[in-house]
ROTOR-527574 format. One line per field, with one value per residue (C-alpha): residue number from 0; residue in one letter; x, y, z. Coordinates in steps of 0.02 Angstrom, whole numbers. Example, Ala and Ser with C-alpha at 12.3 -4.5 7.8 and 13.67 -1.06 7.14 Angstrom:
BEGIN
seq	c(0_1)
type	c(A_S)
u	c(615_684)
v	c(-225_-53)
w	c(390_357)
//
This chain:
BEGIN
seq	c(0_1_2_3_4_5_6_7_8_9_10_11_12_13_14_15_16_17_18_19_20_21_22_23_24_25_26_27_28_29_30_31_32_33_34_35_36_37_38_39_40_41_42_43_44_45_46_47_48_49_50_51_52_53_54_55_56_57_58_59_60_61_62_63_64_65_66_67_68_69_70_71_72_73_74_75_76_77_78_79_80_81_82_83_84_85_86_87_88_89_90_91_92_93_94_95_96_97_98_99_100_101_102_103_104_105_106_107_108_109_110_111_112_113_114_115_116_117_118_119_120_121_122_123_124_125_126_127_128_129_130_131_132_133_134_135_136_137_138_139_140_141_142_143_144_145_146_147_148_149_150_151_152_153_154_155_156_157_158_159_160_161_162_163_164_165_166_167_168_169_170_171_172_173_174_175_176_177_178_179_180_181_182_183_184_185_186_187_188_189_190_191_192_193_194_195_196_197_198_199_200_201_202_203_204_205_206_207_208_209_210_211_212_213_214_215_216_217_218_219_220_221_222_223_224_225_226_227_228_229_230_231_232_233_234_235_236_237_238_239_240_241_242_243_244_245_246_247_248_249_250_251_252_253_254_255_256_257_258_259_260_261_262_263_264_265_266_267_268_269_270_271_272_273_274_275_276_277_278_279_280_281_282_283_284_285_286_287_288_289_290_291_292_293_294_295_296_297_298_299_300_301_302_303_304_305_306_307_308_309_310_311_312_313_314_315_316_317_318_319_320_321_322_323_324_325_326_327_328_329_330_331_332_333_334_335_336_337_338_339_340_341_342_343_344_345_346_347_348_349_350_351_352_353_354_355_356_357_358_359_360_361_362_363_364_365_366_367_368_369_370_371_372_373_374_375_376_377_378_379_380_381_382_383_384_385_386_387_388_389_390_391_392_393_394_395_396_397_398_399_400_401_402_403_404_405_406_407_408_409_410_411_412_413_414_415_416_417_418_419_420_421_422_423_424_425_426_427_428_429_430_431_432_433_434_435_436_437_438_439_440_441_442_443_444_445_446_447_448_449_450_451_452_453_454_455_456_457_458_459_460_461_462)
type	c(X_X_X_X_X_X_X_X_X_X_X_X_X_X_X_X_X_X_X_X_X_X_X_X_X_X_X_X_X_X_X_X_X_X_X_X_X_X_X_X_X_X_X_X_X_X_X_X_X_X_X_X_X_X_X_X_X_X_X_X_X_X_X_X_X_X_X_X_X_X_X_X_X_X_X_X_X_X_X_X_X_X_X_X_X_X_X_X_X_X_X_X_X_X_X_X_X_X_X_X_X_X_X_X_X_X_X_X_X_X_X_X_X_X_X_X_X_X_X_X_X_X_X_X_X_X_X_X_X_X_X_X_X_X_X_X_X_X_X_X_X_X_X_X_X_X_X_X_X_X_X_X_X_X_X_X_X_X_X_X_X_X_X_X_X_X_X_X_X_X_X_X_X_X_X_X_X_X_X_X_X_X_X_X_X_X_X_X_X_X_X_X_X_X_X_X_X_X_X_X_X_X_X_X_X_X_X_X_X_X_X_X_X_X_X_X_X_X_X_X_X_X_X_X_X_X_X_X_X_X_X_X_X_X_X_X_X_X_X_X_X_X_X_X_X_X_X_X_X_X_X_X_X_X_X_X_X_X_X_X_X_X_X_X_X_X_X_X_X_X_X_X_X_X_X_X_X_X_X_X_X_X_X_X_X_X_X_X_X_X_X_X_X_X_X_X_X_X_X_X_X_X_X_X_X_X_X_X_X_X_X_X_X_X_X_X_X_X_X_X_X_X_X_X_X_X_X_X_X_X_X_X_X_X_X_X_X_X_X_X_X_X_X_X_X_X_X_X_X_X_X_X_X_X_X_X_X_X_X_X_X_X_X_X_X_X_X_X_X_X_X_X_X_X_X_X_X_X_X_X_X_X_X_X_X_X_X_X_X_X_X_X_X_X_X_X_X_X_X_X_X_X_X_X_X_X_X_X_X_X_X_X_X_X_X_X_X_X_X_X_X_X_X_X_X_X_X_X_X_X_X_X_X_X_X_X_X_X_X_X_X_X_X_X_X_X_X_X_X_X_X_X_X_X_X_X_X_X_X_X_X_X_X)
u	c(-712_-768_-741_-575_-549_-625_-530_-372_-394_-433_-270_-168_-261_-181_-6_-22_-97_33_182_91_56_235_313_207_97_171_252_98_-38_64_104_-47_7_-118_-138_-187_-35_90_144_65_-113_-274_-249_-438_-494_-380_-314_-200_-240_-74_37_158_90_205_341_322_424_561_724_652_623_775_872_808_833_1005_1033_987_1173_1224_1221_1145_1018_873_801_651_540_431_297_138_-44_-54_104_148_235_115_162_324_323_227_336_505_451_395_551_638_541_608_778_760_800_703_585_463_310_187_79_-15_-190_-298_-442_-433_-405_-246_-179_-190_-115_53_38_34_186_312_236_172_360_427_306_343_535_530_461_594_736_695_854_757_619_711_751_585_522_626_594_422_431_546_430_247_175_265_104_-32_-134_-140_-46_-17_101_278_350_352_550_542_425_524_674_626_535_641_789_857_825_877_1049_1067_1025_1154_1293_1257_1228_1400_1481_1493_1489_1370_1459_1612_1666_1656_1763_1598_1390_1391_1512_1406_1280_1444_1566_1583_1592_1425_1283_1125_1064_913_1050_1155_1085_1078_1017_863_723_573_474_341_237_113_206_96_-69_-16_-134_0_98_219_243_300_413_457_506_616_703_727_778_914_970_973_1073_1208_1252_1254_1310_1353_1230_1127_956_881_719_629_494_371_272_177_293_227_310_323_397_480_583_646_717_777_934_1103_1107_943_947_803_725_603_471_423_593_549_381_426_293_355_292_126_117_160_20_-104_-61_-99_-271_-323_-283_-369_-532_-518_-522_-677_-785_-863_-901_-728_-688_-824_-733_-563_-644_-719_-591_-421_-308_-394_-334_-234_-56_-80_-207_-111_29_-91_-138_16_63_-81_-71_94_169_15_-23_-190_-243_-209_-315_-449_-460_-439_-619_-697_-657_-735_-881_-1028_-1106_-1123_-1168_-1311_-1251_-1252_-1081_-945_-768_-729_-837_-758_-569_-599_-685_-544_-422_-488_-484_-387_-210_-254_-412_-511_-560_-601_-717_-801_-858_-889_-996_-1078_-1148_-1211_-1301_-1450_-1448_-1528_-1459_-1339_-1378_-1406_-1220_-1152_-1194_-1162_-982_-986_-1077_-968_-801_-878_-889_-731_-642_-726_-677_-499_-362_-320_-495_-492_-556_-755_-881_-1076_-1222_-1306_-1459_-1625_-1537_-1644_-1552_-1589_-1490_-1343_-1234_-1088_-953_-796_-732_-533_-485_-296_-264_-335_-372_-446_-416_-587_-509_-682_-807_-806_-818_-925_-1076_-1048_-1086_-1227_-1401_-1387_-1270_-1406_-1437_-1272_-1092_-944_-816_-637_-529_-404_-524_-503_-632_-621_-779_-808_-826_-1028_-1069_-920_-1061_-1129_-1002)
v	c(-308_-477_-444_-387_-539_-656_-558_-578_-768_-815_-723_-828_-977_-934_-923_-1074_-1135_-1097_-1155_-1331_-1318_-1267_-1440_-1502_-1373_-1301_-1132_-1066_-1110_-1041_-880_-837_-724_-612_-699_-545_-431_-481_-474_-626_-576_-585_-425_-418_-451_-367_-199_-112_-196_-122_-186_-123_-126_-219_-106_25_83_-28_82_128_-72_-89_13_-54_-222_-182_-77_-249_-307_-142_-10_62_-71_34_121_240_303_429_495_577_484_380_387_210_180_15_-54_-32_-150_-296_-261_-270_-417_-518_-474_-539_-721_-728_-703_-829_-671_-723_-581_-565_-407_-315_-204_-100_-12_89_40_-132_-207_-295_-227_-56_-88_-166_-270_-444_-365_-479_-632_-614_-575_-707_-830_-786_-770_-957_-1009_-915_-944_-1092_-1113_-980_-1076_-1162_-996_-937_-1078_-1068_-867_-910_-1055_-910_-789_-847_-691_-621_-722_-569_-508_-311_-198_-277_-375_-355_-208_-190_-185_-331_-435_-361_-406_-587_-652_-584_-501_-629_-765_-731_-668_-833_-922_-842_-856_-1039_-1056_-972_-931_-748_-618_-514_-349_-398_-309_-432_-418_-360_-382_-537_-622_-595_-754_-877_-877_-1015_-1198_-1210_-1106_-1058_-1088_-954_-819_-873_-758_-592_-540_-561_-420_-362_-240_-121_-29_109_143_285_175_117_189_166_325_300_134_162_283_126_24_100_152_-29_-56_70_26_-166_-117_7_-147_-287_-170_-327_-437_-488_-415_-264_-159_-81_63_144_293_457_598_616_699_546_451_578_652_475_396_566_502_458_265_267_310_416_418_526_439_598_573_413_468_487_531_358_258_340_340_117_119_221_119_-42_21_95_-64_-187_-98_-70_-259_-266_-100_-139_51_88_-60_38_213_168_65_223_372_298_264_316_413_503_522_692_677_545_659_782_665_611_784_814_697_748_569_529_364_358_519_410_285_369_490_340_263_426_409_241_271_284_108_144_331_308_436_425_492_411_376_486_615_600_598_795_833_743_878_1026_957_1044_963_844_783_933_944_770_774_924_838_668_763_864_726_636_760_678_507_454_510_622_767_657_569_728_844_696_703_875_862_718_838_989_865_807_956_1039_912_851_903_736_678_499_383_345_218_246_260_415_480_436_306_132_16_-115_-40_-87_86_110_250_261_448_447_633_594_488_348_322_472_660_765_928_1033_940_1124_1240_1123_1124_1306_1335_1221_1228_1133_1274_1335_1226_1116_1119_1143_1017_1027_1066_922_792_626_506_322_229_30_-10_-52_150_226_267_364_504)
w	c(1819_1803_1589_1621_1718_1582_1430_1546_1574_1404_1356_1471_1373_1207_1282_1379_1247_1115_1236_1200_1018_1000_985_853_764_609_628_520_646_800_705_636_530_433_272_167_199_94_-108_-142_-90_-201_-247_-309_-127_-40_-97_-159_-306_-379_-510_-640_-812_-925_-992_-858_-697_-756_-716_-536_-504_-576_-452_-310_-342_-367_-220_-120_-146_-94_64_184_240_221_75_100_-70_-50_-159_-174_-145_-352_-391_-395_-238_-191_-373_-356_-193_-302_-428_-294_-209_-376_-445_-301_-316_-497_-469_-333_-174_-10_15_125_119_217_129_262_197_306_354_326_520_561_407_476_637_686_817_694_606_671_672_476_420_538_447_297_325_392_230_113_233_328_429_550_594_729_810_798_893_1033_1045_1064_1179_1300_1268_1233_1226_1084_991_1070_921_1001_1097_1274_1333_1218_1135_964_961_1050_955_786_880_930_799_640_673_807_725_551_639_722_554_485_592_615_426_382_515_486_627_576_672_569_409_260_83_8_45_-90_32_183_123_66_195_333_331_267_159_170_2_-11_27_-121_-239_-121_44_107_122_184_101_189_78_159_306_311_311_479_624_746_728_885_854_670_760_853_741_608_797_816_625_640_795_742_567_680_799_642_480_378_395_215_262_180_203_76_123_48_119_72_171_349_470_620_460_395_558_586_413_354_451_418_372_278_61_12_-150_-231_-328_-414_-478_-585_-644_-825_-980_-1071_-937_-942_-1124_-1120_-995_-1081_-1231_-1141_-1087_-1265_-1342_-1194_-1199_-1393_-1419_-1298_-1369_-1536_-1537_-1527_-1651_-1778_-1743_-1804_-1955_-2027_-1957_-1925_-1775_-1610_-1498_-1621_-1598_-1572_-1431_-1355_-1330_-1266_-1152_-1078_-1037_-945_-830_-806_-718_-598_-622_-513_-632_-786_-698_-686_-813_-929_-815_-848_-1043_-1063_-915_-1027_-1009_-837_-834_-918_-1050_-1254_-1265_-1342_-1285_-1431_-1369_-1179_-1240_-1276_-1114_-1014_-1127_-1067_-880_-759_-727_-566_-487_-487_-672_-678_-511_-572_-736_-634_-503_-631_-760_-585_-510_-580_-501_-340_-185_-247_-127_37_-8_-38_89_203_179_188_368_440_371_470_634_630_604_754_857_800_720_630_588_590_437_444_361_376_274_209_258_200_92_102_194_88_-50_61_1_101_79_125_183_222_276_296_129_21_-170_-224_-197_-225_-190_-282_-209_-93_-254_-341_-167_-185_-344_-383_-303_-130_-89_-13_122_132_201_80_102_143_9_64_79_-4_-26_-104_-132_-179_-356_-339_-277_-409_-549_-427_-455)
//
């Protein structure tokens, strides 16, 4: 009780506390935002670290850049776990900048703390908006001066659809009435006279409406609260259908997200739709020649037998991969991955093996797992996925994400592996045929066949 208490008091602090500051600290400081969430991230740091490669995705960006200047006020793409959806979003939003469109992002990622959650969701986009459309500021200000504890970092206190309501949609309405003097519930000529009309103009709005772009809806922990807010969005949108804001979406397709923008007043797109063999073939391209300037091996290769890979085995390639971009990815690693395997095979040597893969994942974790089986560890990390899949699954039907450390793995070594059962980075569907076939069959688990595991780039040459 007398935590409670203290936890309770030193809440009231930070209100009171921020009903001072409000006068005179900059909007930054009293939002807080996270700093990590949105498009213009270290990307390095503080994943996805997602980007188009030059020459790729560009009809897809293309289209939704220009469905900004048009209708309905949401647009939801969908697509599979490495399809592209997250590079799309850096791609959107830099686009945006360049044309000089206010945007503002929030790229969600599981497992990464406040950026899995959405309780700082308001304030980061109502930071951010400020700064790309500072006529709000003002507003925001004076919602959070009437409402202090729209500022709480976690679930108590105000409703998401009030927070979203209060801190961005409120105050860019008011910004751009007073800015234009628009009704926002009133039909306009067309959407690019929604940011020009009135006695004045709001100069950031000039060039098109302003948007916010949420990528990994589907990273976010909060399921009802998702639910939550594109309830708010649509319900925001029916009672101001001109106004010059947009929201862009991206999610894998999940039913909570699924059963509530598959609506009337919301365009769906397809991302398997725009996954097209000549933008895997310009990215493919762009790695062969990167790491071909940096691989003297490589560099000696082509001297003595021609152009490599052939044109014939790039085409080869492409089809196989068949438009995943995270299997290009990482069949490409597994091409070049001898320095670190240990092994005396060439990339000339691998390009074959990654052939005669299975289509998907599976081939490629079979050879990964295989050629690893040797290195320290391997059972212990192993079978301890296996294990901590067989726990979770007796106890829950939604097994939650989990970090540890494997057994009888020195501490000092510092290995730490990620294990995501309900979607990340990689998808290591015959980890379960490959146990069972191999000798710790014997005395080990088998893995789920749906289980998806990502692991930091200092343990990847384990497997």
């Amino acid at each position: 009780m007398a935590e409670d208490k203290s936890q309770c008091l030193n809440s009231h602090s930070v209100i009171n506390s921020a009903i001072w500051a409000n006068h005179s600290a900059g909007l930054y400081e009293l939002l807080q935002p996270i700093d990590d969430a949105s498009h213009t991230r270290d990307r390095k740091r503080s994943p996805p670290d997602s980007a188009c490669t030059r020459g790729t995705r560009v009809e897809v960006v293309k289209k939704v850049t220009n469905w900004t200047a048009d209708e309905p006020h949401i647009l939801w793409m969908h697509g599979y776990v490495g399809s592209g959806k997250s590079a799309i979003s850096q791609e959107v939003c830099v686009t945006s900048e360049r044309q000089d469109r206010p945007v503002a992002s929030f790229f969600f990622f599981r497992n990464a703390g406040d950026r899995s959650k959405i309780w700082r969701l308001a304030t980061t986009l109502a930071s951010q908006m400020a700064i790309v459309v500072p006529e709000t500021e003002h507003f925001v200000r004076v919602a959070v001066k009437a409402n202090p504890a729209l500022l709480r970092q976690d679930e108590a206190g105000v409703a998401l659809q009030s927070r979203m309501r209060s801190l961005v949609y409120a105050p860019f309405k008011a910004a751009v009435q007073q800015g234009t003097g628009v009704r926002t519930t009133a039909r306009l000529v067309g959407p690019s006279k929604e940011a020009i009309q009135g006695p004045t103009v709001i100069p950031s709005l000039a060039r098109g409406p302003f948007l916010i772009v949420l990528d990994g809806l589907d990273e976010c922990d909060n399921k009802d609260e998702v639910q939550e807010l594109i309830d708010g969005m649509l319900t925001f949108f029916d009672d101001n259908p001109f106004i010059p804001l947009r929201v862009f979406i991206t999610s894998r397709v999940e039913q909570h997200i699924q059963s509530h923008l598959d609506v009337p007043g919301v365009r769906l797109d397809n991302l398997v739709d725009h996954c097209s063999d000549d933008d895997i073939a310009t990215f493919l391209d762009v790695l062969f020649k990167n790491e071909t300037r940096r691989n003297p091996v490589i560099r000696a290769y082509i001297l003595e037998h021609g152009e490599w890979p052939s044109p014939k085995d790039g085409r080869k390639l492409v089809k196989h991969i068949a438009g995943s971009f995270i299997f290009a990815s990482t069949v490409f690693r597994f091409i070049m991955s001898t320095a670190d395997s240990g092994s005396s095979a060439t990339p000339m040597d691998r390009l074959p093996l990654a052939l005669k893969m299975n289509p998907g994942l599976d081939g490629l974790y079979t050879q990964t797992l295989a050629r690893s089986e040797h290195l320290p560890h391997f059972p212990d990390i192993i079978s301890t996925i296996a294990l901590l899949e067989t726990i979770y699954q007796s106890r829950s039907s939604t097994p939650p994400s989990a970090t540890f450390l494997p057994p009888k793995v020195d501490l000092a070594v510092s290995l730490h592996i990620h294990v995501s059962m309900s979607g990340s980075t990689f998808v290591a569907s015959n980890v379960n045929s490959y146990i069972a076939n191999t000798r710790w069959s014997r005395s080990r688990t088998a893995v789920n066949a749906n289980q998806l595991l990502y692991m930091p780039s200092e343990t990847q040459r384990l497997i």
